[in-house]
C-alpha positions, 0 to 999 in steps of 0.5 A: 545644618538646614535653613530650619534650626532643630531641637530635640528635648528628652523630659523624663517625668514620671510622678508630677509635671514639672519638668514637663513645664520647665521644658516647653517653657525653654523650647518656646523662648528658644522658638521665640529667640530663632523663630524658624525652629523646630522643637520635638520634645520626648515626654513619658509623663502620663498625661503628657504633652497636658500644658498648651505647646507653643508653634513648632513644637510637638512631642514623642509619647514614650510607655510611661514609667514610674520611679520606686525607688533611687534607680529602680523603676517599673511600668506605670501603665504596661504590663510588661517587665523593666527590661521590655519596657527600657528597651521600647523606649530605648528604641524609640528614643534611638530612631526617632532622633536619627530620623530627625537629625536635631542641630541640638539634644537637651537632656532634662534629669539624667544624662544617660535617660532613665535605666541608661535607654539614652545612652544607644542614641547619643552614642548613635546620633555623635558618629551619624550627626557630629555637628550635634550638640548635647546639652544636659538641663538640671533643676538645682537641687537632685537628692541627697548627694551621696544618693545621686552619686551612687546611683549615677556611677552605677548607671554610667550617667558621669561616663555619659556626661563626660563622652557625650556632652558639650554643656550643662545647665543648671536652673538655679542660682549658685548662690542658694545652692552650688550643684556642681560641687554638690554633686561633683559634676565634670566640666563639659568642654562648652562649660556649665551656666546657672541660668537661674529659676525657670518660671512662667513670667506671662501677665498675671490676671487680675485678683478680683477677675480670679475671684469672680471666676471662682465665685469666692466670696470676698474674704481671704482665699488660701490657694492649695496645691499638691502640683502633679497630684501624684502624691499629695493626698496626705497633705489634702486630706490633713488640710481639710480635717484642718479646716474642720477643726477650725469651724468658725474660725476658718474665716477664709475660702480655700481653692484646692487644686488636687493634681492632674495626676492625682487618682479619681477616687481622691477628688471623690473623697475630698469633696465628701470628706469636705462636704459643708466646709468653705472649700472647693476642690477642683483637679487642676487650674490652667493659670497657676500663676494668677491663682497663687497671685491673687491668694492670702496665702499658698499651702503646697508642696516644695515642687521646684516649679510651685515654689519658683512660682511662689518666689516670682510673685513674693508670696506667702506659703505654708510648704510641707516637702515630699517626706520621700524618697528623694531628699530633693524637697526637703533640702530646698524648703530647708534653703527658702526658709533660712532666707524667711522666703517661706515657712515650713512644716515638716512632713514629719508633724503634719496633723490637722491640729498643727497645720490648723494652727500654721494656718491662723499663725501665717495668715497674720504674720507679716514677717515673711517673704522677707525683701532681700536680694531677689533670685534671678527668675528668668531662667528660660530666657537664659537657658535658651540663650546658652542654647543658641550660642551653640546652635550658632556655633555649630552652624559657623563650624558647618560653614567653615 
């Protein structure tokens, strides 16, 4: 191994943002962990790298590809067909990684890439590089089990997670939801950790310097986000005919970030269809932390990381989960609302009429988020830590 520690990231994230948050959050506690490392993240997201890269960190743009359906994808931008498109990427992937010969290979999702175009590197970086280690990096919940299962033998992803990788990790807790046994994962020789929920943990600002910054007047504010935007015109849309309905008694302001990821022409349409309402409509906060801390009340989706963030603070939330097609949103809204975490709306009965009613009825409520047991919330600081504890390993074996 070289003085300089290096690590290689593959983020495949092609509707929303939230691997792409989870990722640089793990790459920058690693660098601030072993301060004289270096960090190449893969990232396909459209609009990637969008949040701030710590020091020593940069990334490889992949063609950007989108999930139609359990294990069928397309182009999100190219017009060339899957197979063209997976092979670019394959290749990229495959080089780039020889060229810049990683001490250590985290593997966000998918332990053989989407498609499997992962699988050509790995095979290519073990015979050129032994000493590199590969880790698997998983959010707690995937889909339902029979889908991933299916669709992970299909694709050659437990072949690949049993030849090519060394540990895995798992940002949740075992005890909200066991995903090894969910998901019948084999246990790679270095072992499988539960690191718990990765969240941003920087300082919150405070909420009247959030509510100065908006120009909201001083009443209660309702924070509400779709996260990536890539599909949450439903729930923005709903919200705002809610509002409407409400009148007078929409004694509160509403801040509503619509996605960086959402189409132009939905913010266009929000802010005319919202047009008099005490609502403003903006395409993304850069600090989502201080936003949902300083709200009354959060309505979002059941993202992994709007969530974790919404738990990391103890707020209150009004969640509506993606109705589809992965059943990814729905089992974790499902978990935190049996422990009186949040409340839930089910995509299922979403009208205004019932979410303006939710809205009166949460707002007053003072039963929920109940204090029990807290998550653990340090998620990236673990994660980095299993990380290092290889690193550290293969440079002993190296030396030896």
């Amino acid at each position: 191994m070289t003085s300089s520690c290096r690590v290689s990231i593959y983020s495949q994230d092609s509707l929303g943002l939230g691997h792409l948050r989870r990722n640089i959050l793990i790459g920058g506690a690693f660098l601030e962990a072993r301060k004289d490392s270096n960090v190449l993240l893969f990232a396909d997201s459209p609009v990637a790298p969008f949040f701030r890269l710590p020091d020593h960190m940069d990334h490889v743009k992949l063609p950007s590809i989108r999930k139609v359906s359990a294990g069928c994808w397309e182009a999100t931008r190219l017009r060339i067909d899957e197979g063209e498109l997976i092979r670019l990427r394959a290749d990229l992937l495959c080089n780039t990684l020889l060229n810049f010969r990683p001490d250590l290979v985290l593997v966000d999702h998918m332990p053989g890439g989407a498609q499997g175009e992962l699988v050509p590197a790995l095979k290519a970086l073990k015979q050129a590089h032994p000493a590199c280690s590969v880790v698997l990096g998983l959010r707690e919940i995937l889909d339902a089990p029979e889908v991933t299962q299916r669709v992970w033998e299909s694709e050659g992803a437990y072949e690949a997670l049993r030849r090519y990788y060394d540990r895995i990790l798992i940002y949740g807790s075992k005890e909200m939801f066991s995903t090894c046994t969910t998901y019948r994962l084999p246990a790679p020789l270095r072992g499988t950790h539960y690191c718990g929920y990765v969240v941003k943990q920087d300082p919150v600002q405070g909420a009247e310097k959030i509510r100065q910054a908006l120009r909201l007047p001083k009443r209660r504010y309702v924070f509400v986000s779709a996260g990536g935007g890539g599909d949450g015109q439903l729930l923005m849309r709903t919200y705002v005919q809610a509002i409407r309905i409400l009148g007078s008694r929409a004694d509160f302001a509403t801040l509503m970030a619509v996605g960086v990821n959402a189409p132009p022409e939905i913010h266009l349409q929000l802010d005319a269809e919202a047009r008099g309402l005490p609502i403003r409509i903006v395409p993304f906060v850069d600090d989502s932390t201080s936003y949902i801390a300083a709200a009354d009340l959060v309505v979002c989706m059941a993202g992994y990381n709007t969530l974790s963030e919404v738990l990391y603070l103890k707020k209150k939330a009004l969640v509506v989960p993606r109705s589809g097609p992965s059943a990814e949103q729905r089992t974790r809204a499902g978990l935190f609302a049996q422990r009186g975490l949040i409340d839930v709306l089910d995509p299922a009965d979403l009208s205004p009429e019932k979410l303006a009613q939710r809205l009166l009825e949460d707002l007053g409520r003072k039963d929920y988020p109940v204090d029990g047991e807290a998550l653990p919330m340090d998620g990236a600081r673990q994660a980095s830590d299993r990380l290092l504890e290889l690193v550290h390993e293969g440079a002993y074996a190296a030396s030896a």
